[in-house]
Biotite code that builds the C-alpha atoms (Angstrom):
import biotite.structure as struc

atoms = struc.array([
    struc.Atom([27.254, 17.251, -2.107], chain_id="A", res_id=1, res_name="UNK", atom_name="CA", element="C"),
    struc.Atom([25.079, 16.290, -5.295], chain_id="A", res_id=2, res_name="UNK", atom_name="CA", element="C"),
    struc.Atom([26.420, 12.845, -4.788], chain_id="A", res_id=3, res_name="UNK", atom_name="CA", element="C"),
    struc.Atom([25.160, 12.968, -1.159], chain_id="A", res_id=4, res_name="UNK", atom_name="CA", element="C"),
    struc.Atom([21.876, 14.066, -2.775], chain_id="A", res_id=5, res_name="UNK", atom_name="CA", element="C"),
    struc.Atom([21.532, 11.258, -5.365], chain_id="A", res_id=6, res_name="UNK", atom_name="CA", element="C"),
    struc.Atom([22.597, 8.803, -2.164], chain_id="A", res_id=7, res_name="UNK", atom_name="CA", element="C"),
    struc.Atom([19.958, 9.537, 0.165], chain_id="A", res_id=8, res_name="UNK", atom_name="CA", element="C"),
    struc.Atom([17.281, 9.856, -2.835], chain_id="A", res_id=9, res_name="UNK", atom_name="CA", element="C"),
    struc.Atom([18.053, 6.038, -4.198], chain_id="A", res_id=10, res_name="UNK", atom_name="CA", element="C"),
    struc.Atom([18.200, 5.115, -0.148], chain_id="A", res_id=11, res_name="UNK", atom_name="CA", element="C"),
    struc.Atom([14.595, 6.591, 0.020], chain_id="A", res_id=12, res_name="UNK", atom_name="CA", element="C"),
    struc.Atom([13.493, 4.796, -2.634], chain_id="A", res_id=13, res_name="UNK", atom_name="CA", element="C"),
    struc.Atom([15.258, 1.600, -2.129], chain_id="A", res_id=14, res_name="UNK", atom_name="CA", element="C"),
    struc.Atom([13.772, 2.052, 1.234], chain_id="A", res_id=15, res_name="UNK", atom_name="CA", element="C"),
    struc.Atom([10.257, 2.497, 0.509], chain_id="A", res_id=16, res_name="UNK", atom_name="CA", element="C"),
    struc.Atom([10.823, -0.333, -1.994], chain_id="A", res_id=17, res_name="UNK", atom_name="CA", element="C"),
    struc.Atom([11.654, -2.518, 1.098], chain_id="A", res_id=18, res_name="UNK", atom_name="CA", element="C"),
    struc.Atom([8.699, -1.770, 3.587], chain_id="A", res_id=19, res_name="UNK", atom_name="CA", element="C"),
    struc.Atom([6.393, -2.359, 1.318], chain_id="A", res_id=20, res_name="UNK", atom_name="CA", element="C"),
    struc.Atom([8.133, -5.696, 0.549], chain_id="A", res_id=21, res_name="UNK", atom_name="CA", element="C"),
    struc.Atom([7.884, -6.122, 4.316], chain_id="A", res_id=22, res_name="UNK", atom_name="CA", element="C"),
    struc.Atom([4.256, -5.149, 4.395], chain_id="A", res_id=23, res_name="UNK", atom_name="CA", element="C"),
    struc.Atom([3.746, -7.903, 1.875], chain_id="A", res_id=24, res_name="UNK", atom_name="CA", element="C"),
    struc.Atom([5.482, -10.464, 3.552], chain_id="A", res_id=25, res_name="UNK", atom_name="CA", element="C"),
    struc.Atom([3.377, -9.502, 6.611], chain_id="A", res_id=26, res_name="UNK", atom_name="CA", element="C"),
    struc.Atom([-0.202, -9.702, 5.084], chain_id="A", res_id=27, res_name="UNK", atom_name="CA", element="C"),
    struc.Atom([0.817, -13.005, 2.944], chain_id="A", res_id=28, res_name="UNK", atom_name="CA", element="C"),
    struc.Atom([1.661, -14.466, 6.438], chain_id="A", res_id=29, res_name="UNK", atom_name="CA", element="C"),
    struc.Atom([-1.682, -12.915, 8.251], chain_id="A", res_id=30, res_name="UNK", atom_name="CA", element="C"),
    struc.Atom([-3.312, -14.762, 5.215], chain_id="A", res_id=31, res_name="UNK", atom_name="CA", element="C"),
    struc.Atom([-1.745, -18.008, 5.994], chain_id="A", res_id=32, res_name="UNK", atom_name="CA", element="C"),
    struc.Atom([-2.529, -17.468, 9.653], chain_id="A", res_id=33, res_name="UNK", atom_name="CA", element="C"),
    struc.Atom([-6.137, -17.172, 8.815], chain_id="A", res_id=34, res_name="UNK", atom_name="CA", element="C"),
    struc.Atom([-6.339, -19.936, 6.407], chain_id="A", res_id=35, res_name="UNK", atom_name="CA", element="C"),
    struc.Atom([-6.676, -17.738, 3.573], chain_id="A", res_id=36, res_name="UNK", atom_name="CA", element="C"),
    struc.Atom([-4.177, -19.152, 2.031], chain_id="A", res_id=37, res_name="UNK", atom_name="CA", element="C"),
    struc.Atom([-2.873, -23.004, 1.432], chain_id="A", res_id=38, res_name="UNK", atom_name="CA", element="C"),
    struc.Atom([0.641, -22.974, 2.466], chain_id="A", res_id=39, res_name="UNK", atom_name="CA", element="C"),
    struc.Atom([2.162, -24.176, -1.001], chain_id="A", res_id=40, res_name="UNK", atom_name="CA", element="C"),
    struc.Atom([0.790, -20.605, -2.139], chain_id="A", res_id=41, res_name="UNK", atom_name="CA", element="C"),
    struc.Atom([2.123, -19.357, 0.533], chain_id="A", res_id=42, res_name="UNK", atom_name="CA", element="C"),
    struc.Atom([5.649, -19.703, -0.094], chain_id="A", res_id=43, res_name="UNK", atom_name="CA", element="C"),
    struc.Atom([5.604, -19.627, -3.338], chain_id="A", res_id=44, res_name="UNK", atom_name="CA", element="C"),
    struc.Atom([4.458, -15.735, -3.227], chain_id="A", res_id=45, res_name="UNK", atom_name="CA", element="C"),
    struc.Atom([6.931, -15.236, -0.261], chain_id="A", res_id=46, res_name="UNK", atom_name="CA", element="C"),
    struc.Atom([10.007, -17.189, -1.724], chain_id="A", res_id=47, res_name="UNK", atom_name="CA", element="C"),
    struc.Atom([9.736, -15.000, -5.160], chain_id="A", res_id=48, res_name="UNK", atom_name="CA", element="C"),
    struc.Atom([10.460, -12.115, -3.191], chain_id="A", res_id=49, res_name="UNK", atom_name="CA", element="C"),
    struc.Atom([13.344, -13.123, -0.875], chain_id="A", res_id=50, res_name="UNK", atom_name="CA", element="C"),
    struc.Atom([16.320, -12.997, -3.486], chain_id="A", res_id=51, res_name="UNK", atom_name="CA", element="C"),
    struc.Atom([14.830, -9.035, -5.051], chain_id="A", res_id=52, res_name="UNK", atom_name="CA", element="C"),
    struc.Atom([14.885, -8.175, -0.937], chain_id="A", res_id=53, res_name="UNK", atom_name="CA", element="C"),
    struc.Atom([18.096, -9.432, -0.476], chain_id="A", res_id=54, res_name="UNK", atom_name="CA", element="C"),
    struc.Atom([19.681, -7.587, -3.469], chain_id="A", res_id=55, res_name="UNK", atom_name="CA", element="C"),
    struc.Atom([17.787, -4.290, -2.458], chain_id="A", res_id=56, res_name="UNK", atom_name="CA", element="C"),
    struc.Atom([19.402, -4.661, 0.941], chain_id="A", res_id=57, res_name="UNK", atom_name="CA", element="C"),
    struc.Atom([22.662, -5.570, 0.216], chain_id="A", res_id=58, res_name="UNK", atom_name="CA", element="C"),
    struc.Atom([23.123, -3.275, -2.361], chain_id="A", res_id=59, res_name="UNK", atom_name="CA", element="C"),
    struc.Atom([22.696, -0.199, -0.688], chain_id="A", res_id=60, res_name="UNK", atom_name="CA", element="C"),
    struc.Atom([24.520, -1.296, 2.377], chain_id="A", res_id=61, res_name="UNK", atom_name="CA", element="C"),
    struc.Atom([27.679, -1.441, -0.033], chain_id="A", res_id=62, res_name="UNK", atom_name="CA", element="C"),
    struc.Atom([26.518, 1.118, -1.444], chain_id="A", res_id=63, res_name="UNK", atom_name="CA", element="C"),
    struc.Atom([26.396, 3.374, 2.265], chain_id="A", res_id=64, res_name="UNK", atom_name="CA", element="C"),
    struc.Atom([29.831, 1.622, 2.994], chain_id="A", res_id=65, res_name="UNK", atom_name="CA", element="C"),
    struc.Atom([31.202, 2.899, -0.727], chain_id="A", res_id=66, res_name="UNK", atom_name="CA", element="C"),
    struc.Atom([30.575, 6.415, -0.323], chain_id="A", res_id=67, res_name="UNK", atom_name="CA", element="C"),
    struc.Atom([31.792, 6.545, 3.389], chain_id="A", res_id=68, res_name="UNK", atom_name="CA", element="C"),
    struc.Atom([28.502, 6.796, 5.263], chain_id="A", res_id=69, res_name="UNK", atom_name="CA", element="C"),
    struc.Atom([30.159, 4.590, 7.923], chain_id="A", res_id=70, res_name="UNK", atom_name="CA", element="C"),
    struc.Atom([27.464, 5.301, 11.176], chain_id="A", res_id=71, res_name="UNK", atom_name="CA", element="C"),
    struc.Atom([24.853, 4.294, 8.717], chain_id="A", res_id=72, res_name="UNK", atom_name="CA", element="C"),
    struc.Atom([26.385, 1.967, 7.062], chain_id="A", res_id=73, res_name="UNK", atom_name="CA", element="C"),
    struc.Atom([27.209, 0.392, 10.464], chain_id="A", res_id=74, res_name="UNK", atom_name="CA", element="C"),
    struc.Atom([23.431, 0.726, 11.700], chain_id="A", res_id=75, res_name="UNK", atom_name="CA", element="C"),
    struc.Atom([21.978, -0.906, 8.374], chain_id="A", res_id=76, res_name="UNK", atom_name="CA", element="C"),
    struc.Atom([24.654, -3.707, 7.741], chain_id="A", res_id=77, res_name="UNK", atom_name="CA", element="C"),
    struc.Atom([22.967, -6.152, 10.070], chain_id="A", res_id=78, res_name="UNK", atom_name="CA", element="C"),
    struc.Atom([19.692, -7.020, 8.731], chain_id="A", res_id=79, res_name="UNK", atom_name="CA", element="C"),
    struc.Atom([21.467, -6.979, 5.513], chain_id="A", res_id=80, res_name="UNK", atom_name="CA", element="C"),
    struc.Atom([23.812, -9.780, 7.026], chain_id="A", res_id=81, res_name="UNK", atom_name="CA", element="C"),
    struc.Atom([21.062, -11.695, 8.699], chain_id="A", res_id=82, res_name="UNK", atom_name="CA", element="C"),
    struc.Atom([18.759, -12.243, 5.145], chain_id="A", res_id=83, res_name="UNK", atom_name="CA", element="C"),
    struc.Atom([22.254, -13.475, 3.877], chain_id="A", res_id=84, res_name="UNK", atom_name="CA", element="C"),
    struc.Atom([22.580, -15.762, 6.260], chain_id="A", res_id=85, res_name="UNK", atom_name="CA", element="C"),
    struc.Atom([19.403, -17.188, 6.204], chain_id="A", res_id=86, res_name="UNK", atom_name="CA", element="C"),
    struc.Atom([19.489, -17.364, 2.732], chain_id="A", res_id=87, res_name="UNK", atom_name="CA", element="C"),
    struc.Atom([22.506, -18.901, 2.585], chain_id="A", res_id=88, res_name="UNK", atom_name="CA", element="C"),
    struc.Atom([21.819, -21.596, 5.455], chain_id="A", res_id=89, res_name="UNK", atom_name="CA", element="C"),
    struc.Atom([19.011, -22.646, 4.165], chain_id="A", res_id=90, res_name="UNK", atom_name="CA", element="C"),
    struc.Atom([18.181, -26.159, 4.849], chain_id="A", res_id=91, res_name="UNK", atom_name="CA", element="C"),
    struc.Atom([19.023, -28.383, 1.189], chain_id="A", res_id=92, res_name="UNK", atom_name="CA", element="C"),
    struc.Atom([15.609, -30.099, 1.235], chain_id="A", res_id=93, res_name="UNK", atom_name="CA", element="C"),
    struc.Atom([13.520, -26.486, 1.575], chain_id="A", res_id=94, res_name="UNK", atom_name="CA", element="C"),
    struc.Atom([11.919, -25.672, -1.594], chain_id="A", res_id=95, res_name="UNK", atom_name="CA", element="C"),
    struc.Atom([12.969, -22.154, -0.696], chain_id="A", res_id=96, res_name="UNK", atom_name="CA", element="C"),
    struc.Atom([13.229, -19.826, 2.852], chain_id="A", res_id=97, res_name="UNK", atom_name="CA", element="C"),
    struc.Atom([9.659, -20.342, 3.090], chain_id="A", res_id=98, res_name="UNK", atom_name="CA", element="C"),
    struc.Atom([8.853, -24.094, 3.021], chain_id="A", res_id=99, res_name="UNK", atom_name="CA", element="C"),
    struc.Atom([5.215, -25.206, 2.976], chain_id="A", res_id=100, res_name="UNK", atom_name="CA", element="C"),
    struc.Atom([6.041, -28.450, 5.412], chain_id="A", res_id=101, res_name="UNK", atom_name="CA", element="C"),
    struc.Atom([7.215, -26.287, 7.336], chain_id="A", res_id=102, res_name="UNK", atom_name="CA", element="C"),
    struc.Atom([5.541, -23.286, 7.580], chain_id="A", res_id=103, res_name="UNK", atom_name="CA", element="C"),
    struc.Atom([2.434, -25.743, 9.020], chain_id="A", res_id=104, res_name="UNK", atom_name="CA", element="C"),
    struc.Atom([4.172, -25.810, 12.831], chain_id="A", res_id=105, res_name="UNK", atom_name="CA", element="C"),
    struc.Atom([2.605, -22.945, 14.506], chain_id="A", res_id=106, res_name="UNK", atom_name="CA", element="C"),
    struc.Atom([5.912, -21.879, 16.171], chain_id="A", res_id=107, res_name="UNK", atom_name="CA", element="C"),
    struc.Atom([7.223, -20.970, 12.968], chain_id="A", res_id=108, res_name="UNK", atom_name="CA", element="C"),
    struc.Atom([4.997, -19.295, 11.704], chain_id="A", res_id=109, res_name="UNK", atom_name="CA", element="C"),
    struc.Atom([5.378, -17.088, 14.621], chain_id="A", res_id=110, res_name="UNK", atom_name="CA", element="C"),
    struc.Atom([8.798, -16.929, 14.341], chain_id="A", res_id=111, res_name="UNK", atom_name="CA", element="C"),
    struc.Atom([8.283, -15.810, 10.348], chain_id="A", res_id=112, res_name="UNK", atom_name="CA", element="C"),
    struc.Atom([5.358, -13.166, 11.649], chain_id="A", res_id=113, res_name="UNK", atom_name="CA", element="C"),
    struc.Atom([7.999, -11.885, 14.202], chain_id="A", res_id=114, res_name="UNK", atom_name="CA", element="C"),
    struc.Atom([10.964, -11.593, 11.680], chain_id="A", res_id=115, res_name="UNK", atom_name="CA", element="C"),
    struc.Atom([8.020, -9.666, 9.292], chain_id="A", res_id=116, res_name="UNK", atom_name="CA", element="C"),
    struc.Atom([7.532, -7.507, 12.217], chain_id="A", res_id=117, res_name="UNK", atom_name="CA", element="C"),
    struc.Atom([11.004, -6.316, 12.939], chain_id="A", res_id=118, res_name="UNK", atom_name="CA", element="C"),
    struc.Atom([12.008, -6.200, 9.407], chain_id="A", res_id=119, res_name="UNK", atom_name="CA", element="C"),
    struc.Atom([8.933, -3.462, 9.270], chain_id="A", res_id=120, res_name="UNK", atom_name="CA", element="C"),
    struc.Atom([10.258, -1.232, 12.193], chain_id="A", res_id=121, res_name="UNK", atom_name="CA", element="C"),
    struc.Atom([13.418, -1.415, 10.702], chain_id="A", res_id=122, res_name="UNK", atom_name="CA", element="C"),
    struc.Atom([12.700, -0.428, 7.391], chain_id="A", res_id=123, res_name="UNK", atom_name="CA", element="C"),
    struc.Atom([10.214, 2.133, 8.543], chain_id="A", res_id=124, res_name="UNK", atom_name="CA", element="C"),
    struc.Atom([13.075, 3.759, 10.827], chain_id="A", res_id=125, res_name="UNK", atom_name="CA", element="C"),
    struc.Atom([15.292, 4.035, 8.033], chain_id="A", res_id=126, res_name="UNK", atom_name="CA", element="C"),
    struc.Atom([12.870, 5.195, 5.896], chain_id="A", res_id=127, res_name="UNK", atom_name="CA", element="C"),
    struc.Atom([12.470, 8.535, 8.094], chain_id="A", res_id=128, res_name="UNK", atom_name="CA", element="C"),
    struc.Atom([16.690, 8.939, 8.199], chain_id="A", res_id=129, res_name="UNK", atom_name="CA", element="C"),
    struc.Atom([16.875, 8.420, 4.874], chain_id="A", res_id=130, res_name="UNK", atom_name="CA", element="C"),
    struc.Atom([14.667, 11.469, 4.500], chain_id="A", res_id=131, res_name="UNK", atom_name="CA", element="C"),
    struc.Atom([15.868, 13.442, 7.090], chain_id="A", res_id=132, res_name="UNK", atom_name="CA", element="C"),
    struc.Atom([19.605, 13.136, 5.395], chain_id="A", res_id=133, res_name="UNK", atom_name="CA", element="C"),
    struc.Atom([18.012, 13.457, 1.765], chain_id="A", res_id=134, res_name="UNK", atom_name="CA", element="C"),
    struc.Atom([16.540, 16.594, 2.864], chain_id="A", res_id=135, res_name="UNK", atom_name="CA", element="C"),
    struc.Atom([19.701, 17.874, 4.707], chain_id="A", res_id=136, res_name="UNK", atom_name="CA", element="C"),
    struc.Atom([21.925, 16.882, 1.693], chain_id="A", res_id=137, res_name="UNK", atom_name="CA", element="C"),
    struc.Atom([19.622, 18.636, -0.770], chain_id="A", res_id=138, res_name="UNK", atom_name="CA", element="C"),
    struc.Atom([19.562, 22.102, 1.465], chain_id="A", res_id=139, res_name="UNK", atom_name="CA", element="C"),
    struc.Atom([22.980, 21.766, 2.536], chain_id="A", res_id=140, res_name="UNK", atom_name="CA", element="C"),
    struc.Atom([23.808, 21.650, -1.215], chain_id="A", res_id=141, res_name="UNK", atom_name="CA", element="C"),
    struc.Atom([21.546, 25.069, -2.155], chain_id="A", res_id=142, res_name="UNK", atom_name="CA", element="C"),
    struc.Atom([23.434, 26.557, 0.950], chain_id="A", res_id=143, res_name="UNK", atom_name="CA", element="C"),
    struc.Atom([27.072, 25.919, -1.085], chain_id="A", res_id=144, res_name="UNK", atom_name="CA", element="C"),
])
């Protein structure tokens, strides 16, 4: 069960890491949105962070699907798989995910804001089971 414990504590964290990543993306774009920010700055901030997200994500899905957390594993595999994908599709001529020529159509920018959004309900739902199964695994454990 210690195992279970040190899990659910690097989930947490790894977790927490993530929303705030998603909080970031969220303002950055807000920014944009308000003309805060020039686009080129834009993506710059936003494409430095897209390759540390995806490694955060994808790391502790295989980690969940390693140490046989299959439900959860399940549950947090697809975001996981859709970053990879868009990552991985990304157009040749993009400077990055993010591209400043493109970020300029209203649409998607929208579409990024919406992406932000989910990516924050998501993260912030797994945040809470994270803790709920960090704090089972750790009293579970004092029971034993």
């Amino acid at each position: 069960m210690a195992l279970d414990s040190f899990l659910f504590i690097f989930a947490l964290i790894d977790e927490a890491t993530l929303l705030f990543l998603a909080v970031y993306f969220i303002i950055t774009l807000s920014d944009l949105e308000c003309d805060y920010l020039n686009a080129t700055s834009c993506c710059s901030k936003l494409n430095y962070w897209i390759l540390p997200e995806l490694i955060a994500q994808d790391f502790l899905t295989i980690v969940l699907l390693l140490s046989g957390h299959w439900v959860l594993f399940l549950m947090y595999a697809p975001l996981g798989a859709w970053i990879t994908y868009k990552f991985v599709v990304n157009p040749s001529g993009n400077i990055g995910m993010f591209d400043p020529t493109e970020i300029h159509n209203r649409q998607q920018l929208k579409l990024y804001m919406k992406e932000s959004l989910v990516r924050l309900g998501f993260h912030l739902i797994f945040f809470f089971v994270y803790l709920y199964w960090m704090i089972y695994s750790l009293v579970k454990g004092d029971e034993s």
